[in-house]
mmCIF file as gemmi writes it, N, C-alpha and C atoms, coordinates in Angstrom:
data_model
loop_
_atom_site.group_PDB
_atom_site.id
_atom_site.type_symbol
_atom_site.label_atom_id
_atom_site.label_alt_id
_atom_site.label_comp_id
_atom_site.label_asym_id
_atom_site.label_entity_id
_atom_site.label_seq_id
_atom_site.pdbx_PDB_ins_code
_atom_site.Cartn_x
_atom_site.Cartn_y
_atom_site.Cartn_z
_atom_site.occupancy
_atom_site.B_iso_or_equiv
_atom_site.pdbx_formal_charge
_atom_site.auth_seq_id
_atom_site.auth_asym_id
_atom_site.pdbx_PDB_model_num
ATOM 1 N N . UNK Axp A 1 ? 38.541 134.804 -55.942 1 0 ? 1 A 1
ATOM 2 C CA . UNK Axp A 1 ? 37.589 134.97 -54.866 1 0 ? 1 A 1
ATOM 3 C C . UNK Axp A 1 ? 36.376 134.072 -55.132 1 0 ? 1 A 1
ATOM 4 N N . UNK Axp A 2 ? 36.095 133.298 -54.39 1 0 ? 2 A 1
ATOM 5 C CA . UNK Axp A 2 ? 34.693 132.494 -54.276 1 0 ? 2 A 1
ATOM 6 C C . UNK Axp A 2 ? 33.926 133.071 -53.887 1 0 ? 2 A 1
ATOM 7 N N . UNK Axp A 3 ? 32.664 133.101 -55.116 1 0 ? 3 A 1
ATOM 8 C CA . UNK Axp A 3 ? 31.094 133.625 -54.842 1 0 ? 3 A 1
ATOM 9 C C . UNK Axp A 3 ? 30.119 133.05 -53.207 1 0 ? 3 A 1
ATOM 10 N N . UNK Axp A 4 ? 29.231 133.74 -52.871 1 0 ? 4 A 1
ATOM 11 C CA . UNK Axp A 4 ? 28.342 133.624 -52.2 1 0 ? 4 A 1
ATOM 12 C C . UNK Axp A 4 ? 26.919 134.183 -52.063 1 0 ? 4 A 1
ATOM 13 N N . UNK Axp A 5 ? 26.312 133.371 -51.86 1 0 ? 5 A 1
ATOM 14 C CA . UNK Axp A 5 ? 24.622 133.734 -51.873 1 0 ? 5 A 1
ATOM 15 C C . UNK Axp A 5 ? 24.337 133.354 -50.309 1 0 ? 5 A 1
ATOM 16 N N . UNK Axp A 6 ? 23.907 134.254 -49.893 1 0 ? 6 A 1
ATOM 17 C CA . UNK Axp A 6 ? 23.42 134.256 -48.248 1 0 ? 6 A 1
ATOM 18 C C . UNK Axp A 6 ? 21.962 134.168 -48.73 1 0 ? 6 A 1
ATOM 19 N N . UNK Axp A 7 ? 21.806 132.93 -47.725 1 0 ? 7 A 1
ATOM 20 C CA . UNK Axp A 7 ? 20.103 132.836 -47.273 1 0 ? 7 A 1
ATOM 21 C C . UNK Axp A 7 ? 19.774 133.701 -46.336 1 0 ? 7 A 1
ATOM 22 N N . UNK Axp A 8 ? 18.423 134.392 -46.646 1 0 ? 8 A 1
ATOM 23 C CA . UNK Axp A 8 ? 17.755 135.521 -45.747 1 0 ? 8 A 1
ATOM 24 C C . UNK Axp A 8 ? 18.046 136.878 -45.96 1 0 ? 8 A 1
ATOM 25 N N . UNK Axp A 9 ? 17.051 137.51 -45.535 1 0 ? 9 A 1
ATOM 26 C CA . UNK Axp A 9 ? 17.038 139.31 -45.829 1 0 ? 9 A 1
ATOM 27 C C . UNK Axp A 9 ? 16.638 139.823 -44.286 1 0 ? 9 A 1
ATOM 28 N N . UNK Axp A 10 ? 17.182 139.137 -42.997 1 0 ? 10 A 1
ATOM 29 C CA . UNK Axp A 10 ? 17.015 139.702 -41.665 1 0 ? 10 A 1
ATOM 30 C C . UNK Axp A 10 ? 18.451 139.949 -41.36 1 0 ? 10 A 1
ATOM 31 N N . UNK Axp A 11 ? 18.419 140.656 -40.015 1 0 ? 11 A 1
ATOM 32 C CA . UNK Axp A 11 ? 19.519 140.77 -39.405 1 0 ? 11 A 1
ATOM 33 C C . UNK Axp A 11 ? 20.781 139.622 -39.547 1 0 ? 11 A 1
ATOM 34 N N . UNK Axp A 12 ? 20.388 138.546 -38.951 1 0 ? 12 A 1
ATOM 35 C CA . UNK Axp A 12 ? 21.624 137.43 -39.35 1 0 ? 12 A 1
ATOM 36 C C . UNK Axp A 12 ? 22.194 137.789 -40.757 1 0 ? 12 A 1
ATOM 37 N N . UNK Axp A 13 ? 21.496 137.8 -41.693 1 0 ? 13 A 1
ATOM 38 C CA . UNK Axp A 13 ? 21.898 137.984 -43.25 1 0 ? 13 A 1
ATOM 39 C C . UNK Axp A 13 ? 22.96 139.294 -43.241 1 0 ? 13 A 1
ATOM 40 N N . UNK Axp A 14 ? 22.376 140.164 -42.882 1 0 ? 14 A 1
ATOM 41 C CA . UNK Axp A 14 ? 22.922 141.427 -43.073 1 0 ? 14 A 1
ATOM 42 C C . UNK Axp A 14 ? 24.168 141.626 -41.994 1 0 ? 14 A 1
ATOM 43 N N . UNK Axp A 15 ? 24.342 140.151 -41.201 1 0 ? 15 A 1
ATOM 44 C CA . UNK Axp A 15 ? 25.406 140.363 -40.378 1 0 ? 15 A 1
ATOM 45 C C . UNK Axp A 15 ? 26.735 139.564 -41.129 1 0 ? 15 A 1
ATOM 46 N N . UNK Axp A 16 ? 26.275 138.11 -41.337 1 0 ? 16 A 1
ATOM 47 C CA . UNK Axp A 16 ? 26.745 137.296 -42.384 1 0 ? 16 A 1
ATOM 48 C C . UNK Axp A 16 ? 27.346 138.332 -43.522 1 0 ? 16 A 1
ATOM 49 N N . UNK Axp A 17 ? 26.503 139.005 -44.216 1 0 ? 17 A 1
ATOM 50 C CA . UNK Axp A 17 ? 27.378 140.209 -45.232 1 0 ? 17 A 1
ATOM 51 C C . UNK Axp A 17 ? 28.821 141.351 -44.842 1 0 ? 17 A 1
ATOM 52 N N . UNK Axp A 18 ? 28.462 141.367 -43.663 1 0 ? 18 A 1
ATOM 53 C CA . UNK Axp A 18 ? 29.119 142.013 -43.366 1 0 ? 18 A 1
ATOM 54 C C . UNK Axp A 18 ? 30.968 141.255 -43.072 1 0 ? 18 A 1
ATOM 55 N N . UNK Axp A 19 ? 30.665 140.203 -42.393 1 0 ? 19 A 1
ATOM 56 C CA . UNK Axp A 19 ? 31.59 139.552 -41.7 1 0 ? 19 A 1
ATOM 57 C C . UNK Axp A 19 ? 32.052 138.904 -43.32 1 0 ? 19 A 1
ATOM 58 N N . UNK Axp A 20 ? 31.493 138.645 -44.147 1 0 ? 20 A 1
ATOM 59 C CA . UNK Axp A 20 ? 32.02 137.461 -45.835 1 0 ? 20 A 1
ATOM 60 C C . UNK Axp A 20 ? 32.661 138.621 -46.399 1 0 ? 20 A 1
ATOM 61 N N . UNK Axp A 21 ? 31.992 140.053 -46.233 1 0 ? 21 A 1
ATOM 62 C CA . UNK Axp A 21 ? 32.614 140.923 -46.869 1 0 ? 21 A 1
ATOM 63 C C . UNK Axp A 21 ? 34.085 141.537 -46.491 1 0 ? 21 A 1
ATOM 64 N N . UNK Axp A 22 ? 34.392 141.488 -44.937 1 0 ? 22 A 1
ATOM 65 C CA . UNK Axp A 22 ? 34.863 141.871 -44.876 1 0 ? 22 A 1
ATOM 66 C C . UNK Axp A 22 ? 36.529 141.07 -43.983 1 0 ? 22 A 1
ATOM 67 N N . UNK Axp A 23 ? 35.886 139.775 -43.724 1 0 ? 23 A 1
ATOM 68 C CA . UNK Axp A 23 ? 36.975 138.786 -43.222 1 0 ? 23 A 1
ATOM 69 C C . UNK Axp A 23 ? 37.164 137.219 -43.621 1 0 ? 23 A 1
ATOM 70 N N . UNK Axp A 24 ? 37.021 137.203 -44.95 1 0 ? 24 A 1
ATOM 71 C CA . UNK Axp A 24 ? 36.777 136.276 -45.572 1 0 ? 24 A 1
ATOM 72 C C . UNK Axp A 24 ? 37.495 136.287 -47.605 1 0 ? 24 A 1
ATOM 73 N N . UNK Axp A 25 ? 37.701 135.169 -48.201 1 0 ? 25 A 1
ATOM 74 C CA . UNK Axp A 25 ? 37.864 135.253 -49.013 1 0 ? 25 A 1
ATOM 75 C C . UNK Axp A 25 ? 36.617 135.037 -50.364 1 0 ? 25 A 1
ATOM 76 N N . UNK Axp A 26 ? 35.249 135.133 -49.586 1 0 ? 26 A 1
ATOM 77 C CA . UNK Axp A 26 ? 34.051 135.257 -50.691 1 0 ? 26 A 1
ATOM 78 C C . UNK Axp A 26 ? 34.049 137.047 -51.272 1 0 ? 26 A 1
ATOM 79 N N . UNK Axp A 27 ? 32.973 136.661 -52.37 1 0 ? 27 A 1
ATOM 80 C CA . UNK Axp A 27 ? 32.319 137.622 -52.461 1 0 ? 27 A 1
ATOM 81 C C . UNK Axp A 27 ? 31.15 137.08 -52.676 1 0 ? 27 A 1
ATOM 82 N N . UNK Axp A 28 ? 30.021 138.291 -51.817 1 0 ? 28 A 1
ATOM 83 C CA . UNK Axp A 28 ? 28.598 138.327 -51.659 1 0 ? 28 A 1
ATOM 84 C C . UNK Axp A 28 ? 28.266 138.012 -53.1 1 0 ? 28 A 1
ATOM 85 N N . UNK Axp A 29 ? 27.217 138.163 -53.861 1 0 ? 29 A 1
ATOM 86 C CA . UNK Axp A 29 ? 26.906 137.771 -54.917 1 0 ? 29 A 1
ATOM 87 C C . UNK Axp A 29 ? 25.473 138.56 -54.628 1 0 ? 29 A 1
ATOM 88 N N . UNK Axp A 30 ? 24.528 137.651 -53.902 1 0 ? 30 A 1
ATOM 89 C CA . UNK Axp A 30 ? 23.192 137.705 -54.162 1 0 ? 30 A 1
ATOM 90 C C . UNK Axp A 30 ? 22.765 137.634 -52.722 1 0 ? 30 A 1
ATOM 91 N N . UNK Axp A 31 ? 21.188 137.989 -52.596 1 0 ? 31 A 1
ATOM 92 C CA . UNK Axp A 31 ? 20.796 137.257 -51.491 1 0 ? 31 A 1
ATOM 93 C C . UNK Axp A 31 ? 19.605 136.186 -51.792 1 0 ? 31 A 1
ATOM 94 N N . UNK Axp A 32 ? 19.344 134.98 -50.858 1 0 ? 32 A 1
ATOM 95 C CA . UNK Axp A 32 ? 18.128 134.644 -51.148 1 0 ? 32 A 1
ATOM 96 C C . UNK Axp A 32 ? 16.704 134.311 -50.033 1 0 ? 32 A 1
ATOM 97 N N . UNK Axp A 33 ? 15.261 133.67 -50.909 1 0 ? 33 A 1
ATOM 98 C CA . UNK Axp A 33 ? 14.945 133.507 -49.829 1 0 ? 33 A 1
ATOM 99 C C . UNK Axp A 33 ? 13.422 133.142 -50.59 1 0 ? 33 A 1
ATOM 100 N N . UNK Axp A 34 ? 12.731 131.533 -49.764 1 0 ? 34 A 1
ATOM 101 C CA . UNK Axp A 34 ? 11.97 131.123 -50.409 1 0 ? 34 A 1
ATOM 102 C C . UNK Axp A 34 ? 10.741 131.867 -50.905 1 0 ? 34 A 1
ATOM 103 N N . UNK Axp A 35 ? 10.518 131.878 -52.121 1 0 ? 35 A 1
ATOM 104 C CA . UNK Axp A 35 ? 9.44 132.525 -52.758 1 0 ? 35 A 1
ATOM 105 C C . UNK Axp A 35 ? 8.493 132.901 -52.117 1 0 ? 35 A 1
ATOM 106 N N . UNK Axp A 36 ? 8.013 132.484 -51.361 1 0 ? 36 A 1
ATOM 107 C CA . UNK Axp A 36 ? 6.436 133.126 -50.269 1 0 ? 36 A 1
ATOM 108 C C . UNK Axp A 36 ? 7.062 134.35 -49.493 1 0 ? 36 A 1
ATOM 109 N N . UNK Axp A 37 ? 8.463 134.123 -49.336 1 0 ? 37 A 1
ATOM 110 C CA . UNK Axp A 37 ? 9.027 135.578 -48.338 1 0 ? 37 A 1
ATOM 111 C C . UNK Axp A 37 ? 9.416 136.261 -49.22 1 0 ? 37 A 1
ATOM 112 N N . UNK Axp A 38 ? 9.478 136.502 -50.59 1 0 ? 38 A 1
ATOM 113 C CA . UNK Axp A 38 ? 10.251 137.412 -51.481 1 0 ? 38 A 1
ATOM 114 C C . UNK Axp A 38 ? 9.709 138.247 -51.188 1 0 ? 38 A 1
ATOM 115 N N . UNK Axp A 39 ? 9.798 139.694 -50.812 1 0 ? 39 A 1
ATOM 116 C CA . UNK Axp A 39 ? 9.172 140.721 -50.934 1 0 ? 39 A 1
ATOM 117 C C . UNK Axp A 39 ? 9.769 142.22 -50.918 1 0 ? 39 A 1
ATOM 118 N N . UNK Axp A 40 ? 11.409 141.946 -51.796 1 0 ? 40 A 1
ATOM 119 C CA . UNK Axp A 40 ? 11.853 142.573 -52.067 1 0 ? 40 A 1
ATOM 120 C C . UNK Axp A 40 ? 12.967 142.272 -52.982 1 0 ? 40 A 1
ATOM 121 N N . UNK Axp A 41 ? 13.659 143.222 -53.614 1 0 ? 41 A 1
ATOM 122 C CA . UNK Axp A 41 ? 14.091 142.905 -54.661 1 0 ? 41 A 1
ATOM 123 C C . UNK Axp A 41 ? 15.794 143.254 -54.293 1 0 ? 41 A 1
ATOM 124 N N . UNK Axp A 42 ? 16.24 144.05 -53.767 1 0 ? 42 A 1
ATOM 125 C CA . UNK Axp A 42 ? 17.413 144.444 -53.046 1 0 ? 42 A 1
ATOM 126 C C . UNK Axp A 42 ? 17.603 144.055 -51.756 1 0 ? 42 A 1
ATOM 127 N N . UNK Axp A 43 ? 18.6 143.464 -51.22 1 0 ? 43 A 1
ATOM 128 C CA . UNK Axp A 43 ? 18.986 143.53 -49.845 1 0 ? 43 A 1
ATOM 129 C C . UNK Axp A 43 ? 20.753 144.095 -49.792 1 0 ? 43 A 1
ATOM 130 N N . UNK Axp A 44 ? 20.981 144.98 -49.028 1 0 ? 44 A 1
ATOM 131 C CA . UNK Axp A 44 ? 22.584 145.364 -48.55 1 0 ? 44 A 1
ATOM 132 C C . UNK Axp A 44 ? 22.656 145.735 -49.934 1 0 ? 44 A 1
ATOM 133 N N . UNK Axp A 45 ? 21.95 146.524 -51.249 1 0 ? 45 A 1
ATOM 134 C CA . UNK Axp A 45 ? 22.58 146.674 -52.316 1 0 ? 45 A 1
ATOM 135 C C . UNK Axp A 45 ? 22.724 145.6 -53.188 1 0 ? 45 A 1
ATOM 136 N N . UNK Axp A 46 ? 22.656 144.302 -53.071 1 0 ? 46 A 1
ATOM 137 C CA . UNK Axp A 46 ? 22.457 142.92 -53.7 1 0 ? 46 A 1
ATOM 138 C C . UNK Axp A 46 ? 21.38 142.448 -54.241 1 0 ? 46 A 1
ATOM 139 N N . UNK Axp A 47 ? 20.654 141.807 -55.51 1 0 ? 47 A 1
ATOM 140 C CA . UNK Axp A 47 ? 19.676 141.354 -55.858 1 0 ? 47 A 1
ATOM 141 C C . UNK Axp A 47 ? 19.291 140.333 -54.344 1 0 ? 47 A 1
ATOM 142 N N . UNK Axp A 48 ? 18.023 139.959 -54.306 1 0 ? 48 A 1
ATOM 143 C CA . UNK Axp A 48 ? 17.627 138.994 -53.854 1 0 ? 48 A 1
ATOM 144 C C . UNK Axp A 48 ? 16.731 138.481 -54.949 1 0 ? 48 A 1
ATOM 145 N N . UNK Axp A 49 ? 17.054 136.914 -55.033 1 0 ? 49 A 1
ATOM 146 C CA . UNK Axp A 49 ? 16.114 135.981 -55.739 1 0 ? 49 A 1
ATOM 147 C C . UNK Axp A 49 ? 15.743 134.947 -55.087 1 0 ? 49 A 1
ATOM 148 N N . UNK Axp A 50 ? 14.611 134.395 -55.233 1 0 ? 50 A 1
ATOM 149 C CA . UNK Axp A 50 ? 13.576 133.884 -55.268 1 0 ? 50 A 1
ATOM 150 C C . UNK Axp A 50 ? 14.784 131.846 -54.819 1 0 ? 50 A 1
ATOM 151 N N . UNK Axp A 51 ? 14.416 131.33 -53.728 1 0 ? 51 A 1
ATOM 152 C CA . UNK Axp A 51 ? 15.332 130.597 -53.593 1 0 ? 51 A 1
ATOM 153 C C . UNK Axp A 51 ? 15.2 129.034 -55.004 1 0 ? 51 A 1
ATOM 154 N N . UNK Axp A 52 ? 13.657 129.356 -55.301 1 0 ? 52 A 1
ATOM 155 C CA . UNK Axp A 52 ? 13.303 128.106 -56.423 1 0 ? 52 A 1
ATOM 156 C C . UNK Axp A 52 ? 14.05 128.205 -57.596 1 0 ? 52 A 1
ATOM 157 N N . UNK Axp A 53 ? 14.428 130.145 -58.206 1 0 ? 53 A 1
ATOM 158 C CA . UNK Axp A 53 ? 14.722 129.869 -59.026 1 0 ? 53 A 1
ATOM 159 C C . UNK Axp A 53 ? 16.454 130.38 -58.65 1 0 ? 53 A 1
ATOM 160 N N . UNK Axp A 54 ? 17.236 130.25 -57.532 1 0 ? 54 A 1
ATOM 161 C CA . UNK Axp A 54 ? 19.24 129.88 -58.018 1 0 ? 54 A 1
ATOM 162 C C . UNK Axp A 54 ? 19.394 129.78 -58.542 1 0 ? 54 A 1
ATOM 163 N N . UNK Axp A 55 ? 19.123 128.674 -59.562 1 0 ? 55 A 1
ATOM 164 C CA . UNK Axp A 55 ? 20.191 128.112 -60.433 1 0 ? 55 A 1
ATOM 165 C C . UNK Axp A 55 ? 20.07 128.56 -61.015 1 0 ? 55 A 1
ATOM 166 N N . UNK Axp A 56 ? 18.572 128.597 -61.885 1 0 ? 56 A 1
ATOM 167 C CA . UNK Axp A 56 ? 18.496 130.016 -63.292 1 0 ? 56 A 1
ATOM 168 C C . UNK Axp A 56 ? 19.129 131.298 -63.375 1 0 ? 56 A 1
ATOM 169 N N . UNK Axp A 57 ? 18.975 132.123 -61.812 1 0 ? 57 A 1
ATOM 170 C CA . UNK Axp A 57 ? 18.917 132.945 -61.95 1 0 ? 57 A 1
ATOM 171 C C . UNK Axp A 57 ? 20.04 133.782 -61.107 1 0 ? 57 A 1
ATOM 172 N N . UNK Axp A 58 ? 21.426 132.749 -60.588 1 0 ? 58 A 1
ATOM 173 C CA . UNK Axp A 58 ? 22.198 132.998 -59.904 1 0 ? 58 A 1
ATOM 174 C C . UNK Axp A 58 ? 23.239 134.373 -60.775 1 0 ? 58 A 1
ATOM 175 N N . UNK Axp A 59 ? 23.67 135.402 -60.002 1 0 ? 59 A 1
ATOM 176 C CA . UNK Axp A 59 ? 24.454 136.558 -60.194 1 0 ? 59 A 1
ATOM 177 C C . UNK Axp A 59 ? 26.013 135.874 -60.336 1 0 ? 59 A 1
């Protein structure tokens, strides 16, 4: 199964999760979203990180 990191913590995102999760051969991983919008730490049950630091800090 191939990983995925969805950009965003709005509706689209949480629709995107739904549809990768459930008709697709990914799995969700993470969510993200540029540092000035971080303002939470969970989305759908998933970390969200900080989009500067991915690479460091990818699930």
């Amino acid at each position: 199964m191939k990983k995925l990191i969805i950009f965003g913590t709005g509706d689209i995102a949480q629709l995107a999760h739904y549809y990768f999760t459930h008709d697709s051969e990914y799995e969700v991983t993470a969510f993200t979203v540029d540092r000035q919008f971080l303002d939470k730490t969970t989305f759908c049950e998933y970390p969200v990180v900080a989009f500067e630091d991915i690479v460091s800090q990818s699930p």
